[in-house]
C-alpha positions in Angstrom: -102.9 28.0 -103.3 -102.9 24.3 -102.6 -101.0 22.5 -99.5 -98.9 21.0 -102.0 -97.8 24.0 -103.6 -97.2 25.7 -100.3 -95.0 22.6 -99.6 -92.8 23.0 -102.8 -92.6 26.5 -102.3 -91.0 26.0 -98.4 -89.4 23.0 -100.1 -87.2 25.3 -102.8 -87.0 28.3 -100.5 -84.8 25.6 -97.9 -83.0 24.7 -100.8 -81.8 28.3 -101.6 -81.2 29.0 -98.3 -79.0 25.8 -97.6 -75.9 27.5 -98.1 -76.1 30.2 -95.9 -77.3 28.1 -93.0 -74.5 25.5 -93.9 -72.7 25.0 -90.5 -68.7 25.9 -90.0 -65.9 23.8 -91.0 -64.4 22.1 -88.0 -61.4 24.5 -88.9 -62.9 27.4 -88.8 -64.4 26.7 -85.1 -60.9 25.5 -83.8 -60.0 29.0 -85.5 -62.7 31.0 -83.6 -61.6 29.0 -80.7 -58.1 29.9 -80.3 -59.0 33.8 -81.5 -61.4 34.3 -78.3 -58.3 32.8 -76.3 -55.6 34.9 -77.7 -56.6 37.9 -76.2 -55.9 35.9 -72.3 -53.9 33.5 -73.7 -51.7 32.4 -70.3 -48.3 32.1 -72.2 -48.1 35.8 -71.1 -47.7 34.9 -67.6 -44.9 32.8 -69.0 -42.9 35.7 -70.9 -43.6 37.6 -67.8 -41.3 35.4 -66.0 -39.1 35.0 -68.6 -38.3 38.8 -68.6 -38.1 38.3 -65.0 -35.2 35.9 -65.3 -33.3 37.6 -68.0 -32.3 40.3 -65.7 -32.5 38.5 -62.7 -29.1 38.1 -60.9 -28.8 34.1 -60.2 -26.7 31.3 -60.1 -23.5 30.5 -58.7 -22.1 33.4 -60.6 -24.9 35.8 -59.3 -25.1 36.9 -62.3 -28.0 37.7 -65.0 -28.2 36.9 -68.7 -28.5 40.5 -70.2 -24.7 39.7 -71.6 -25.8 36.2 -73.6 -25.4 36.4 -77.4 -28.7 34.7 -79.2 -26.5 35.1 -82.3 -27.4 39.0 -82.5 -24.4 40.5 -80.7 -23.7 40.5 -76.6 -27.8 41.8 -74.5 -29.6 41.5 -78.5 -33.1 39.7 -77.9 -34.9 41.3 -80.6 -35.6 39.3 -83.7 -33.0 36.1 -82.1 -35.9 34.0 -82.0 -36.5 34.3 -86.2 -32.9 33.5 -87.4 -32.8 30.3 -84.8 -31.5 27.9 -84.8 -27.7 29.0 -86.3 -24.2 27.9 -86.1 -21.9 29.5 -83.2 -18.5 29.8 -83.0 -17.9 29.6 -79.5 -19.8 26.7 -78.9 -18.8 25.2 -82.1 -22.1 23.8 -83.0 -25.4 24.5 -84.1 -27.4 25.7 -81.5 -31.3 26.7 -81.0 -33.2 29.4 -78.5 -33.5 26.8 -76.0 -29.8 25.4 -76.0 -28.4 28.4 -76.8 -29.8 30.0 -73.6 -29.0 26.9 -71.6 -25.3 27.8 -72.8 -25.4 31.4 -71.4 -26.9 30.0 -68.4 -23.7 27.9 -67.5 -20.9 30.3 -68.7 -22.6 33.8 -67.4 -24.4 32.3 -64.5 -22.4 29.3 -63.6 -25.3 26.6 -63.9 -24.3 23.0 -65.0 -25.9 22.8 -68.5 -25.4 18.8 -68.3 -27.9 18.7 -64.9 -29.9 21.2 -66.9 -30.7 19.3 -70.1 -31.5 16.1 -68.1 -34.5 17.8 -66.1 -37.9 17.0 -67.0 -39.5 19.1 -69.0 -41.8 22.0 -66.4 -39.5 21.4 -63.3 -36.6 23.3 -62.1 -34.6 25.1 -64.2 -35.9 23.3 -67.3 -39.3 25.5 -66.5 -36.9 28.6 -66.6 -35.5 27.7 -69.9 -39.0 27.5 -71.6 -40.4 30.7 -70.1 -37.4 32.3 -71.2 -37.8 31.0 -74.3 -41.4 32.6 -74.0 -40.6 35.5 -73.6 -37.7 36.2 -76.1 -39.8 34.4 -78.5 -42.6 37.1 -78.0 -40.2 39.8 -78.8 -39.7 39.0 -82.0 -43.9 37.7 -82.7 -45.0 39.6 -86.1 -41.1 39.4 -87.4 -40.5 37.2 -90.6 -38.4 33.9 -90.1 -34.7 33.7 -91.7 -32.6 31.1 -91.2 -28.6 31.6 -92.1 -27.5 28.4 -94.4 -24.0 30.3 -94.6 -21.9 28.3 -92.4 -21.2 24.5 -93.8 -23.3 23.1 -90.7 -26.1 25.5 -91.3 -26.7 23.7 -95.0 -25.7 20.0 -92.7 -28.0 20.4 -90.4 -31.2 21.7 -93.0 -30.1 18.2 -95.0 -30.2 16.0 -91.9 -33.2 17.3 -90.9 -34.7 16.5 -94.1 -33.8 13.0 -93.9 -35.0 12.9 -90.4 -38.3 14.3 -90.9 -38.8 11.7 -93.7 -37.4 8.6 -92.0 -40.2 6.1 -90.9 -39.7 3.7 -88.0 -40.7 2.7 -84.3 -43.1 0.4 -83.9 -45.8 2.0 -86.2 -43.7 3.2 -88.8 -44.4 6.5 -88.7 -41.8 9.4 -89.8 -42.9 13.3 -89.3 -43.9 13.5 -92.9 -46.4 10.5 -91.9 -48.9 13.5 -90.4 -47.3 16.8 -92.0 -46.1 15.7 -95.3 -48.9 15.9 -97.8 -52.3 17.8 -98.0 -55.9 17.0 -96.4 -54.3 15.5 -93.3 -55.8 15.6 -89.9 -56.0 14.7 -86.2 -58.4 15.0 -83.9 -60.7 17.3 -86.2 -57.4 19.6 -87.1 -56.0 19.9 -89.5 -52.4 18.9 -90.0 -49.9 21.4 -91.8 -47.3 20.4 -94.3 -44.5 21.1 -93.1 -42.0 20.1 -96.5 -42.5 23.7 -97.8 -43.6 27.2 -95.9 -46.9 26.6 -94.6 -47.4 30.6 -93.8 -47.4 32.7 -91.4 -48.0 31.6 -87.7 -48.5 27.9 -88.6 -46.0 25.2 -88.0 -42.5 26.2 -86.7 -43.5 30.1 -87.0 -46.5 28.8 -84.0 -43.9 27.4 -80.6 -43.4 28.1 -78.2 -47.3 28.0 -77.7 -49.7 27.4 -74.7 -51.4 23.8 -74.8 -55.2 24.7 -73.6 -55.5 21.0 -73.0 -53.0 20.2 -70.4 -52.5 23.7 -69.1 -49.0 23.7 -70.1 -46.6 25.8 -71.7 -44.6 23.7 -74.9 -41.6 25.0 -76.8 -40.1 23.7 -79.6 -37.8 20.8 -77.9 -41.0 19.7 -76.1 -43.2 19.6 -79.2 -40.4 17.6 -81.4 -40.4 15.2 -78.3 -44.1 14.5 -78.1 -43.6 13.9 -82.0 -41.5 11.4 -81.6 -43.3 10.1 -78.7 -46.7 9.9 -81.1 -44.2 8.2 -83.8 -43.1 5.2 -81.1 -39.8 6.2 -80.7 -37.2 6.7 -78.0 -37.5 10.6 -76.2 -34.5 12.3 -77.9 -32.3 14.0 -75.6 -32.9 17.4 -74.9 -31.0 19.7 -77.1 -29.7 16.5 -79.4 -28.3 17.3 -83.0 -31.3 15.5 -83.9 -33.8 18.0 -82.9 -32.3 20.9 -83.5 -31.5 19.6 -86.9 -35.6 19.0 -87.5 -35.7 22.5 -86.4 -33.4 23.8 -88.7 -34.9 22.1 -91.5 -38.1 23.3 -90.4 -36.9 26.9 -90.0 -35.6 27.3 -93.0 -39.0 26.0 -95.1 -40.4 28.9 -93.0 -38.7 31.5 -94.5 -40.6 34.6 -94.7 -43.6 33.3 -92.6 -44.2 35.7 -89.9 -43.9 34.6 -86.1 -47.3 34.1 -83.4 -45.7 32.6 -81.5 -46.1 32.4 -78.0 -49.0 31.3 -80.0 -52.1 29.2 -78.2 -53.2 25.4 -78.8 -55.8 23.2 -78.1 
C-alpha cells in the first residue's frame, strides 16, 4: 500500500470518527458543572439556618414563627413555596414567600417589617429572610408549581406582570423579555430560558432561591428580579414592591406544573 493510500485511509477513518470526538456543547459543561456541585451545594448550610430560625424564639415578642400562615393553614411549610406568590386576606394583598414571612415576622415576633424591607440584601435580618426562604423553599423541591388565579388580584397581578416583563426602558432599553423572551438566547456561554411559557422543570422561577457559585452568595427571588432590573438600567425596586411580586406571579403561573430545584445552584 502506498503512503498516499495510507493517508486517505487515516484521512476517512478521522472523518468517521469526527462525531464521536466532537467536543460538548457549552451547555452541557455548565450542566455537568452544576451536577458535580449539587451534591455540596452550600445553600444547605442556608436551609440549615433557616430551620434554625423558624423555631427559634426571637424578637421583641420572643416568640418563633411555627404559627405563620404561607397561605397553607397556621405552622404549614410543606408545598407553600409552589403555590407562591397568592392573595391574603389579612394582609389584603398579594404577597410572596419572602414578604409573606417578613409579615409573620412583625405580627408573631414583633419585628418592624418597614426597617426590615429597607435592609440590604445579606445583612441583618434581611439575611434571615432569605435563609428562611431557603429552607421552606427546599421543603417543597421535587413538588410541581401551582399558582391560584382565583382571587381578582391573583388574575391582576399575572396581567401586570405581563406587561412588566415586556416593557423596555432605562437607558438601554431593555425589558425582561429582551434576554428571556424568545429562543437561542444567551449570556455569558448560557443559555437564557424563555420565560413567556413553562420553561420545565427546575429552570427559571421553579430554580430560586439558588446559590450564586460566583459571588458565594445565596439569591432568592426578590434579589434575582433586582439584579434584573439592575442589568436592564433601571432604578432597584423596593423590596417586596407590587412590582416584583407581580413579575413573580406572572412568572409562577407560566410554571405551572414544572417541578421545583430549587435551593437550586448557579454559576
Amino acid at each position: 500500500m502506498t503512503k498516499t493510500s495510507n493517508l486517505f485511509m487515516v484521512l476517512a477513518l478521522v472523518t468517521t470518527a469526527a462525531p464521536a470526538l466532537a467536543q460538548k456543547t457549552t451547555s452541557q459543561g455548565i450542566d455537568e458543572y452544576r451536577a458535580m456541585l449539587q451534591d455540596g451545594n452550600p445553600a444547605e448550610l442556608f436551609e440549615a439556618k433557616g430551620e434554625d430560625l423558624w423555631k427559634k424564639a426571637r424578637g421583641p415578642k420572643n416568640a418563633s414563627l411555627e404559627e405563620c400562615d404561607l397561605g397553607k393553614g397556621a405552622g404549614v411549610f410543606k408545598g407553600a413555596f409552589v403555590e407562591l406568590p397568592k392573595y391574603f386576606a389579612d394582609t389584603q394583598r398579594m404577597q410572596d414567600l419572602e414578604s409573606r414571612l417578613v409579615s409573620c415576622m412583625e405580627t408573631l415576633q414583633g419585628f418592624n417589617a418597614d426597617e426590615i424591607s429597607k435592609t440590604a440584601f445579606g445583612r441583618g435580618e434581611m439575611a434571615n429572610v432569605t435563609a428562611l426562604a431557603t429552607w421552606i423553599a427546599a421543603e417543597s423541591k421535587g413538588q410541581r408549581f401551582n399558582l391560584s388565579q382565583a382571587h381578582p388580584q391573583e388574575k391582576t397581578f399575572y396581567e401586570v406582570g405581563k406587561r412588566l416583563f415586556f416593557l423596555r426602558g432605562g437607558t438601554h432599553d431593555f425589558s425582561c423579555a429582551s434576554c428571556h423572551g424568545e429562543e437561542g438566547k444567551r449570556i455569558r456561554l448560557q443559555d437564557l430560558p424563555v420565560l413567556t411559557k413553562n420553561p420545565g422543570d427546575g429552570v427559571g422561577f421553579a430554580a430560586w432561591p439558588a446559590y450564586r457559585v460566583s459571588n458565594g452568595q445565596m439569591w432568592s427571588m426578590q434579589l434575582r428580579l433586582n439584579d434584573c432590573y439592575r442589568q436592564q438600567r433601571f432604578p432597584y425596586p423596593g423590596f417586596a414592591s407590587d412590582a416584583t411580586i407581580a413579575l413573580s406571579t406572572y412568572l409562577g403561573v407560566n410554571a405551572k406544573g414544572a417541578a421545583s430545584v430549587a435551593p437550586a445552584i448557579k454559576r
